[in-house]
N, C-alpha and C positions, 0 to 999 in steps of 0.2 A: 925194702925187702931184698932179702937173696939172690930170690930166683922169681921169673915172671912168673904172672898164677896163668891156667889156663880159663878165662871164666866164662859162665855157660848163664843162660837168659834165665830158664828160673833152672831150679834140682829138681825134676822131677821124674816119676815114672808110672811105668806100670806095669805092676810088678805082683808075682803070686804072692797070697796073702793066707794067714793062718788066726782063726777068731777074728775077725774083724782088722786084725791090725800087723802091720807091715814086720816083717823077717827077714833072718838077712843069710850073707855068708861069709867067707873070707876076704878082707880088704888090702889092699897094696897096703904092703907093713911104708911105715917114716921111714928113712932113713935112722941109723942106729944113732943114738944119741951121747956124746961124751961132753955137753954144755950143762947148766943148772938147766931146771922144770919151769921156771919162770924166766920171761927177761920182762925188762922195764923200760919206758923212754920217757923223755922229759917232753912233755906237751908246751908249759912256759917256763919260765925263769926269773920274772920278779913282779913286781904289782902293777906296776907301767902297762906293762905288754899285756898282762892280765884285762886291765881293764880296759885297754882299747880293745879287743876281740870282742868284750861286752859290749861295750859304746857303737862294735862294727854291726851286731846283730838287732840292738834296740834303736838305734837311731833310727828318724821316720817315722817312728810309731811300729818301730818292728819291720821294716821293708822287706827287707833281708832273709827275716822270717819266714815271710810272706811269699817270696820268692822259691825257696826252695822247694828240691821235689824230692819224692823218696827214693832210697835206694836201689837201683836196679842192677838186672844184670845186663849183659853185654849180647848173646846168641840170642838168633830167632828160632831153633831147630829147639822140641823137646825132647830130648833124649832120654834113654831107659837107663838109670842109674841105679836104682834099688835091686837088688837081688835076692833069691830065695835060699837059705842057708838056717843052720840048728847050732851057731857057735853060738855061746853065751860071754856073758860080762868078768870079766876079770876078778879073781879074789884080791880084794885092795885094801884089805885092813878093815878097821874097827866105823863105823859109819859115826857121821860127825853133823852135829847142830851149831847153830849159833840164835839165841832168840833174838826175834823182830823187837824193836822200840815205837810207838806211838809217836806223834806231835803237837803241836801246842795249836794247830789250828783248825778249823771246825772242816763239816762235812764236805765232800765231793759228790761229783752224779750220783745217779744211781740208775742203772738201764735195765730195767726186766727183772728187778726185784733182787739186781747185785750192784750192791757199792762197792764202784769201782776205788782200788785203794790210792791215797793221796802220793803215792811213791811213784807212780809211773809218770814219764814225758817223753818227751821227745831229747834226743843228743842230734845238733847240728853241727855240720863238719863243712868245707871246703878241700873239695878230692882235686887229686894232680891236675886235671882236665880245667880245676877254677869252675866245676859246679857245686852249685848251694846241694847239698842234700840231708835228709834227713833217717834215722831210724828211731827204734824205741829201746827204750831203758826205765832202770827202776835203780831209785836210794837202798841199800842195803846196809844193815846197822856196822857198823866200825867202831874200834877203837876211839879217833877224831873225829866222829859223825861226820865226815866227807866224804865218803864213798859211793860210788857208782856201778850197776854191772849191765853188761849190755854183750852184745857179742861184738869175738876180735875182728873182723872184719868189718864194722864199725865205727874202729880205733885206728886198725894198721891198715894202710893202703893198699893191699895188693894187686892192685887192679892196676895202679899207678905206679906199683915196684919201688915205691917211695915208704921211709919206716912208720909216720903216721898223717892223717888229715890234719889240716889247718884248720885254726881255728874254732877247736871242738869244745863244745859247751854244752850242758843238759837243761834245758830246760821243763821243773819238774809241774805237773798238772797243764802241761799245755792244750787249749781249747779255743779252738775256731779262731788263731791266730794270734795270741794271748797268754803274756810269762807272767801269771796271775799272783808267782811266789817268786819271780825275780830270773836273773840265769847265774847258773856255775861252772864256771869255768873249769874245764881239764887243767891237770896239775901235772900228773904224771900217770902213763897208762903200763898195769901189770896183766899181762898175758902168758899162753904156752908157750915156751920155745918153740918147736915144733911148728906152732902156726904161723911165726915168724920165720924161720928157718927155711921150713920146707911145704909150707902151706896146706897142712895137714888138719882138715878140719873138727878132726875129734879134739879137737884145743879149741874150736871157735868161740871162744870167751874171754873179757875181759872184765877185769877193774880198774875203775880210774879214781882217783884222787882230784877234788874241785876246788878251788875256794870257798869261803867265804858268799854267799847270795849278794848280789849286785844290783842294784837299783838303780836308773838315771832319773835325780832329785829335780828340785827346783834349782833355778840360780836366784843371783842376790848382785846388784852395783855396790861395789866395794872401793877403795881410794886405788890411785894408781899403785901405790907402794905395796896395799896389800897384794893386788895382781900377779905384781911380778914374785913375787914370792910366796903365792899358792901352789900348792905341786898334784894340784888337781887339772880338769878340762875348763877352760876359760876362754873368753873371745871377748873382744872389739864392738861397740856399736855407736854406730854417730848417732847423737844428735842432731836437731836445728835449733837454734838460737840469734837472739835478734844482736844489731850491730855495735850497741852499746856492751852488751855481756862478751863480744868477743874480743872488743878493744880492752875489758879490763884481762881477758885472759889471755890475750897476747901481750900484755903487758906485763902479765905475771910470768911470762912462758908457759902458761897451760898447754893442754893436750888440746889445740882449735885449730880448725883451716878453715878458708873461704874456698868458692866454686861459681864460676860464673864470671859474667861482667853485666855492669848496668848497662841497658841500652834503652831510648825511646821507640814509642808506637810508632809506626810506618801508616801512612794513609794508603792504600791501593784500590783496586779495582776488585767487585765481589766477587769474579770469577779468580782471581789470584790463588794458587796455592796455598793450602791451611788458613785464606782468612778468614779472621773470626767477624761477627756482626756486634758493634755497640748502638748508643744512640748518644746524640748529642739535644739539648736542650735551647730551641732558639724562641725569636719574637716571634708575634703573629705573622706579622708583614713578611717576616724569611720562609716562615710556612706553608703559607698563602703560596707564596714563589713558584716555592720547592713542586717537581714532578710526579709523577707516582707511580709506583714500581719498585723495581730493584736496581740500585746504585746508590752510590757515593753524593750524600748529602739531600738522598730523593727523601718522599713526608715517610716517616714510620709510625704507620698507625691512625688512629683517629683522635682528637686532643685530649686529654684527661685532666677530667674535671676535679679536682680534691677539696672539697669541705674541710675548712682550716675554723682556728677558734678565732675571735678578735684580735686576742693579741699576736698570733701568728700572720693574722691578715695583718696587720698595719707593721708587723716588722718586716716583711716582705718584701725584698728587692731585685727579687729574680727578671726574666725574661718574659714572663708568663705574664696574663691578663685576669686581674682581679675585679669581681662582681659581688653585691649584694641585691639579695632576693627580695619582693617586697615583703617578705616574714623577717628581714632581718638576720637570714643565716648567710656566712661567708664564706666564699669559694675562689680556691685560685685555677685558673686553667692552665696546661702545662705543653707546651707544642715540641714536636722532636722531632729530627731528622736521622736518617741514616747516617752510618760511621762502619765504614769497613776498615780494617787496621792488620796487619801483618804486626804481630803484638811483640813488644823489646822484649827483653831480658833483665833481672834481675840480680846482683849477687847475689849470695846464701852466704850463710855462716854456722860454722856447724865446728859441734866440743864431742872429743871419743870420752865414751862411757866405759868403764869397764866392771867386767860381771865374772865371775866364779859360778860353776855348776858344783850345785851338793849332791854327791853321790851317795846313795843308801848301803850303809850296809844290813844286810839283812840277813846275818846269822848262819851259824852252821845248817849245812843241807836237813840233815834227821834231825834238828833240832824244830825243823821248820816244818817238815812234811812224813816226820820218820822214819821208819827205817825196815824193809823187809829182814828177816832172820833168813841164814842161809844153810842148806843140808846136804850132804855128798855121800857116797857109798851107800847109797839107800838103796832096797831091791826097790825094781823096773815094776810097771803096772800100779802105779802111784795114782791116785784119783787128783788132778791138779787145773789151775787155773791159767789160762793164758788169757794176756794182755799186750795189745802193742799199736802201733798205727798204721793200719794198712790204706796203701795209696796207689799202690801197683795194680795193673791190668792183670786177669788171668791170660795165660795162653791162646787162649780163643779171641784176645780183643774185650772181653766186658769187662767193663769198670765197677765192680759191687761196689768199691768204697772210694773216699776222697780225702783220707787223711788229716781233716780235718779235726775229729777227734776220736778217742777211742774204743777199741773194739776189744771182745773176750769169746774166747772159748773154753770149753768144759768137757771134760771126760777122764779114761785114764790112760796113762803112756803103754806104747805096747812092751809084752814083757823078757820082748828080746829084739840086741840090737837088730840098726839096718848096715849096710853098706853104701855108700858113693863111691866106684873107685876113681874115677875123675876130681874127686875133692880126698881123697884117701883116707875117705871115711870108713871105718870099720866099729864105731863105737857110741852110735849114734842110737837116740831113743825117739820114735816117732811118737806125735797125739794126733787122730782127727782133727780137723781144723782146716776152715777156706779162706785164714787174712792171710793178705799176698804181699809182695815186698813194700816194706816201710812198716811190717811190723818185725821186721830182723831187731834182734839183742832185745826183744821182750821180753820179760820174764815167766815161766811156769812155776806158778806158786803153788805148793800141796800143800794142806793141811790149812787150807785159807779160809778163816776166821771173818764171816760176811759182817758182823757188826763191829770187829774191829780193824775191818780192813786189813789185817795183815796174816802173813804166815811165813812160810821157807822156801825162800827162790831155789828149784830144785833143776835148771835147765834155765836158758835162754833162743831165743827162736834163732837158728841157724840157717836152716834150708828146707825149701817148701817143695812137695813131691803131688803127681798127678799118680792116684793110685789107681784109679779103671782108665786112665790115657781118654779119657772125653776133653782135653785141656782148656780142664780147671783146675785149681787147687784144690787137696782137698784133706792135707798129709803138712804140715809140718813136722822138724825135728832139732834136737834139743846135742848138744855132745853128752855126753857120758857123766854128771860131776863127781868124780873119784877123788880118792885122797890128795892128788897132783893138786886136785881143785881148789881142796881147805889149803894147802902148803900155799899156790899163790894170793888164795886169798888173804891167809895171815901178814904175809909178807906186804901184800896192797895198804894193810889198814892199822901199818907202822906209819905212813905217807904223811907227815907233821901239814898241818893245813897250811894254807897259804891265806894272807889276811891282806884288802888289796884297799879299804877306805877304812881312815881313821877317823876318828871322836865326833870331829868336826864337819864331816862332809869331806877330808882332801884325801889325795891318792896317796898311799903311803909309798916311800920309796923303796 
């Protein structure tokens, strides 16, 4: 980034209100602008790097995932940011749609008699600090069914003064720690200038460009030769094998090494360090001898009698004393002594395996989970749907939620904007609503279509306001989506995919 942001714990205030729902007034103008309406940045650069940031967030079973926490802000102090004002929204041209796309896989939740739609997850990032965090996001239809939106501060790190997060991925349908539909890697992220420039929140939105869905497959032992020239993830595992199969593979020059050395048993004393207890097998008469107790060569145990058949009786030439019953049945009896041993060592011999991991690919994003439609220059007071993951504390310390899966609000935006001048916001559209950070870049969808889950992402959650100051949430707010909006978005959903495993399981290069 430009210029360092100033940033503040949550946005909020409390602030006069008109109908129920927040107003505004004149906000600190940008800076005057002589760049394009968009800029862009490259998140990766080729299939490699793609799929190690996948491999960094699923490996463990998702650890990494699991790990992170949601997005927050930085101050303890709630400040009165919203203001009371009668400016209205800008004439911006002709108002623009784009329809939703369906997808090919079946139903998601459904909480309190709304299905939640398949588009919404999580986007995981790694910010300047080298913390896991998370927000929320939604699939929005493209041209290349790879598109993402979320808000830019999300994307670009301002907090960090750095141009975006590491490592940014979306993982779509996320629940209770779970990439149910794989993860997509950031490709390349299209935002405001403006919020790049000069950290000017009525731009807080983004699109990103993904790959391809990423799955971490099974693996497979494969010959040395194919190994080295897989250009996928692969590793190494020994084997053990016995001494004869090493001699033939050192004699081939196989892939084998040994470890160890032979050593004999050590006799010592029971209280010795690590030793172990055996028995050894003597005559009566050494039995008889022998003391009792614990030590080296004392009686162990009482003698054990074994009912054997004839012919194991009369082959019998052991130590032991054999008897027959007056029934005719035959028993040898068996005497033992103590055997304390400080135990040798053995060599091993051991052949490397080698394995190839098959990575999945799994498809364009909307091909997979579909695709919200999107709408800009729409008048304010929109009856709309929010979605996202809240994980953040209110102000006060309570934790309503935990991030774990997600949450919705319902009503309609209010029907003029707010201001922030701290965030130099002037352009912003509130909805009632108490999810708190870690539902930032959720989407507001209007005109949402409850049995086919989708509609038109008309907003993304930006910044959450305390409207009677009891601090809690109780106010999010959306930027403005104007024609600036449809212009970067057309531009985003040029973003040619990026395709990161091929046919067979390998990483393309």
């Amino acid at each position: 980034m430009n210029t360092p942001a100033k940033r503040l714990a949550l946005p909020l205030a409390g602030a006069l209100v008109t109908s129920g729902l927040i107003t505004a007034a004149m906000a600190t103008p940008a800076p005057a602008r002589t760049a394009p309406t968009a800029a862009s940045e490259k998140l990766v650069t080729s299939a490699p790097e793609a799929y190690a940031i996948a491999k960094f967030w699923l490996d463990a079973n998702g650890a990494a995932l699991k790990k992170a926490k949601e997005y927050d802000w930085d101050a303890k102090e709630v400040p009165n940011l919203v203001t009371h004002g009668q400016n209205g929204l800008p004439d911006d041209g002709k108002a623009g749609l784009v329809a939703p796309t369906g997808s090919k896989k079946g139903a998601t939740a459904k909480i309190k008699n709304i299905n939640l739609p398949r588009t919404i997850g999580k986007v995981f990032f790694v910010n300047a600090k080298g913390e896991y965090r998370w927000c929320s996001a939604s699939s929005v239809q493209a041209r290349h069914r790879n598109l993402v939106a979320t808000a830019g501060h999300c994307v670009y790190d301002i907090d960090g003064n750095k141009d975006v997060m590491d490592k940014w991925v979306f993982v779509p349908g996320y629940y209770q720690g779970k990439a149910t539909w794989g993860i997509y890697v950031g490709v390349t992220a299209y935002t405001h200038y403006d919020l790049v420039n000069f950290e000017d929140f009525d731009g807080d939105y983004a699109f990103v460009s993904v790959t391809n869905g990423i799955g971490l497959g099974s693996s497979k032992e494969v010959s040395f030769e194919e190994y080295q020239a897989w250009k996928g993830d692969k590793f190494v595992k020994p084997v053990e094998i016995d001494k004869e199969t090493y001699q033939k593979c050192a004699l081939n020059l196989g892939h084998c090494w040994t470890s160890g050395t032979n050593s004999e048993d050590d006799l010592v004393g029971p209280d010795y360090p690590g030793a172990i207890l055996d028995r050894r097998e003597v005559g009566k008469q050494e039995y008889d001898k022998a003391g009792v107790g614990k030590g080296q060569g004392r009686k162990f145990g009482e003698p054990v009698v074994e009912p054997v058949t004839k012919t194991e009786y009369d082959a019998y030439k052991g130590p032991g004393t054999k008897s027959v019953d007056k029934f005719g049945n035959h028993f040898i009896t068996h005497y033992y002594v103590q055997r304390w041993l400080k135990p040798g060592t053995a060599k091993k011999y051991y052949r490397d395996t080698f394995h190839v991991v098959l990575a999945k690919d799994l498809g364009r994003l909307t091909d997979v989970v579909g695709g919200q439609g999107l709408a800009w220059n729409q008048l304010p007071g929109q009856p709309v749907y929010a979605f996202g993951y809240p994980g953040d504390r209110h102000p006060d310390g309570n934790k309503a939620f935990s991030g774990l899966t997600p949450k919705w609000c319902a009503g309609r935006t209010g029907k003029k904007p707010i201001v922030v001048n701290a965030f130099k916001v002037g352009e912003h559209i509130a909805l009632k609503c108490s999810m708190t950070g870690g539902a930032d870049g959720g989407p507001l969808i209007m005109k949402y279509d409850n049995k086919a889950r989708t509609g038109y992402i008309n907003g993304v959650i930006s910044l959450f306001h305390d409207q009677d100051d009891n601090k809690r949430v109780d106010h999010v707010s959306t930027p403005y989506f104007n024609g600036e909006t449809g212009a970067i978005y057309n531009q985003a959903q040029g973003a040619l995919p990026l395709k990161v495993v091929g046919p067979k399981g390998e990483l393309l290069k």
